[in-house]
N, C-alpha and C positions, 0 to 999 in steps of 0.2 A: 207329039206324044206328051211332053213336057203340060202343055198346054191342057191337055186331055185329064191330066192326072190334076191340074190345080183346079178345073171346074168340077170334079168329081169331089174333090175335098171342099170348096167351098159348098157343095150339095148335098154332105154330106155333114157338114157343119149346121147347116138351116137344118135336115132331120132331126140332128142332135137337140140344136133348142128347141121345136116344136114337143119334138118329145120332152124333156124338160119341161116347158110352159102345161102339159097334158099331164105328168107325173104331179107337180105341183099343184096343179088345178083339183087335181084329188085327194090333194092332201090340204086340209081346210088351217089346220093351224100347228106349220111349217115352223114360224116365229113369229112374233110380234109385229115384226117388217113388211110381210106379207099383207096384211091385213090391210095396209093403207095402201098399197097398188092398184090400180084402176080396177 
């Protein structure tokens, strides 16, 4: 069970950044910082 709930949270952790990297990605000029990332 233990085990069940830490792969849930790491799975849910990748959602989080993707969404993040998607939110970001639509917003063009976030900060100055952004702009030099790949």
């Amino acid at each position: 069970m233990l085990k069940f709930i830490f792969n849930l949270k790491e799975q849910i952790d990748d959602m989080v950044g993707v969404m993040m990297q998607c939110i970001f990605a639509k917003i063009p000029a976030v900060s100055p910082e952004t702009k030099k990332g790949p």
